[in-house]
Steps between C-alpha positions, in 0.01 A plus 500: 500500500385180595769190522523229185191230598701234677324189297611671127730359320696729285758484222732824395563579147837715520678676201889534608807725394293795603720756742286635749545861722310660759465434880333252703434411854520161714199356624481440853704198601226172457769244721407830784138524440395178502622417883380851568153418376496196708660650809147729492315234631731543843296791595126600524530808405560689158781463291534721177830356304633767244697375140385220481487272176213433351650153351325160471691377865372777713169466343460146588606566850278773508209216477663253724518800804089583356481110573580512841261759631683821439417818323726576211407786203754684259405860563745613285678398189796374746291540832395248659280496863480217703255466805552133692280559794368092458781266400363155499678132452388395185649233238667707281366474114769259351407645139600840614839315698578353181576822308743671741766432707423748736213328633731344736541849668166457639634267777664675751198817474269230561612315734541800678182625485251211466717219648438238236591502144453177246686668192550294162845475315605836378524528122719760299774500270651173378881565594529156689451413833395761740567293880211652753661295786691828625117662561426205663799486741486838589092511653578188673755699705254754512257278621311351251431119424490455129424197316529385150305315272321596160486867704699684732281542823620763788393492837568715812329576795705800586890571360794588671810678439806296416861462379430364160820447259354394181704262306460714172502896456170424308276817429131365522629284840641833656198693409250221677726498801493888547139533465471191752749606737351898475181373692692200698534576882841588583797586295640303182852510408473391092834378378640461156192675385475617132555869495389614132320850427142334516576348814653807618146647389272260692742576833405893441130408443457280804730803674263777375227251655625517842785220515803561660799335221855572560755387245294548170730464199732250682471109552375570845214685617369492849143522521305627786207317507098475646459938439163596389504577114303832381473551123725729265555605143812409385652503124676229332841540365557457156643188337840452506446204276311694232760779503743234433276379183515837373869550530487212288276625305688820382836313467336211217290765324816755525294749613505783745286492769406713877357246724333720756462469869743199474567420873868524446595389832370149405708498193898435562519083429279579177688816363830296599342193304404687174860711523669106446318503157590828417166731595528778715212727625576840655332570844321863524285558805311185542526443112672297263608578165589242251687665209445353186874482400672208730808282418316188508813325576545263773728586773777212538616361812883596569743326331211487153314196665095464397337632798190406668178661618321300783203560714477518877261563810497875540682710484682355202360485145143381459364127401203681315739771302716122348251479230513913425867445507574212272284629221719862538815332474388323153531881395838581624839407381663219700503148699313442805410241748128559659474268862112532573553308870148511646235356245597169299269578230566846421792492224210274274352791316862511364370286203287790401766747453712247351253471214461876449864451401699583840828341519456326873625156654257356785777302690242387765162620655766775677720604267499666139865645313313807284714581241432839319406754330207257305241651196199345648188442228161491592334160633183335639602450874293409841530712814592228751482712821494926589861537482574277231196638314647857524863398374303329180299862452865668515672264240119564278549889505887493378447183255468555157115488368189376682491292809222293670516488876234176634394473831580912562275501787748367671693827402220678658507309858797752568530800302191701460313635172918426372394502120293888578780597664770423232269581221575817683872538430456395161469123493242308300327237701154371388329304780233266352275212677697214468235241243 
């Protein structure tokens, strides 16, 4: 099935209180396809990537790589082949820039391959400022000259291995720097590198390409740089973030639900996270099941003080599971303080749930005290950004009556064909053009 048109906007009409049953899987992880789809373009020869989402982000990058000289078809529902025998340095499209952020990952695979990159701001989510310096800083110690202006322009005549520390464990910078430094002549050292699942991903890609990565899942990898890259097929790991969003999902609709193929491994800081608001899910095999009877109470700190659930670089609880989280703890019984640390904008959909009727304090663009368990009632809300978005379709399906979720594409930049796939289990989720 072919992904949601990129330009539609859409609005969901969603009927709550429903309990839903059944079993569903992950889609492949979109933060892990997206650098994987650019890290393609390292190679001339054929890539086929397996699981991945058909969602409005990889879709745009799909046309950006097209726009650059490379081959790229979906040859299966989730299959996509990409051939990159001719990369050449073009201005990147800024209309295409504009809708993702990942259009930054484009960088370092250029720059390695064609030499010279002029790439437009990045666009995305609106979660406050997203600093690009750390890219910058760590190809000029691979290298590169880069210069600022209205664009970002790259330039390198050849790059070279390096000890690069960068000066935040930021995903997108780590991912340019180990598709750089995987061509670069020599050997890298990457310090303080972010070590998430999708970046864990794109080190196994560029491994099952020929690199040579030691230290994958830590904050230093060692990169053996300048071998010749063949091509592979390689499958995408599925989305921590979305299993996370359906954890949530069964715990605010009180249902029970198997989340299949679940990539428990990934999963301690969020099953640790949702088992502070009272929601446990049962590991079998590589599944999860989320029963629909939970205490819904939220675990105290010793001594019966109002505890706190924060977000952290990897491997602690995830920035993009806050929103998930805060609109699950309007449904359980208890105090809470929320600290979202890394985006200053975040916490603002807040207002939202506040006028579906949750009971929730915004003490600052970090912090929120939840206080629960709150009836929520239908409403008329906007879906300010993918995560965000998804929280507002959980507090829709376990409000009372009939919601209308704005702006849903935005939903659909990150979960795909969501409203099919919860129809599925028993929700009812009308997707409509937006007028």
């Amino acid at each position: 099935m072919s992904a949601a048109d990129p330009r539609e906007s859409v609005r969901y009409i969603v009927e709550g209180g429903r309990k839903l049953s059944g079993t569903i899987e992950p889609g492949g992880n979109k933060n892990a396809a997206l650098p994987i789809i650019a890290a393609a373009l390292l190679t001339a020869e054929t890539v086929i990537l397996e699981n991945v989402p058909r969602i409005r982000d990889t879709e745009t990058l799909v046309d950006l790589v097209r726009s650059v000289g490379a081959e790229a078809a979906w040859t299966a529902n989730n299959e996509l082949t990409i051939t990159a025998k001719n990369v050449r340095a073009v201005d990147l499209d800024p209309e295409l820039c504009a809708k993702i952020r990942a259009s930054i990952l484009l960088a370092g695979p250029l720059l390695a391959r064609a030499g010279h990159v002029v790439l437009p701001p990045p666009g995305g989510d609106v979660i406050g400022r997203r600093r690009v310096d750390t890219h910058f800083l760590a190809l000029q110690q691979l290298g590169a000259t880069v210069s600022a202006d209205r664009n970002y322009e790259f330039k390198a005549d050849k790059l070279k291995g390096a000890d690069v520390f960068l000066d935040e464990p930021s995903v997108t910078a780590t991912e340019n720097a180990l598709c750089a430094a995987a061509v670069a002549e020599g050997t890298t050292v990457l310090r303080n590198a972010a070590s998430e699942p999708h970046v864990q991903d794109l080190a196994n890609f560029l491994v099952a390409l020929g690199s040579k990565i030691d230290g994958i899942g830590t904050n230093t990898m060692t990169i053996e740089g300048g071998r010749k890259l063949g091509g592979a097929r390689f499958r995408i790991g599925p989305d921590h973030i979305e299993v996370g969003s359906l954890i949530g999902l069964a715990a605010v609709t009180r249902s029970k639900l198997t989340i299949k193929n679940a990539g428990v491994e990934h999963l301690r800081s969020t099953l640790m996270g949702f088992e502070r608001l009272g929601i446990v899910a049962h590991i079998v095999g590589d599944d999860l099941i989320i029963p629909a009877e939970q205490s819904r109470r939220i675990r105290e700190d010793l001594g019966g003080h109002i505890p706190k659930l924060e977000d952290q670089p990897w491997p602690a609880f995830p920035a993009d599971l806050m929103s998930i989280a805060i609109v699950t703890a309007t449904q359980c019984d208890g105090v809470i303080l929320m600290f979202e640390k890394m985006f200053e904008s975040r916490m603002f959909f807040v207002d939202k749930l506040i006028s579906m009727g949750a009971r929730i304090v915004l003490c600052d663009p970090h912090r929120a005290i939840v206080a629960g368990p709150s009836k929520l009632r239908s409403g008329r809300v906007e879906s300010p950004d993918i995560r965000a978005g998804m929280a507002m379709l959980l507090a829709a399906l376990c409000a009372e009556g009939v919601s209308t979720i704005n702006n849903a594409q935005q939903i659909e930049r990150g979960y795909e064909r969501i409203d099919e796939r919860l129809n599925a289990l028993g929700a009812s989720i009308k997707r409509i053009p937006a007028r």
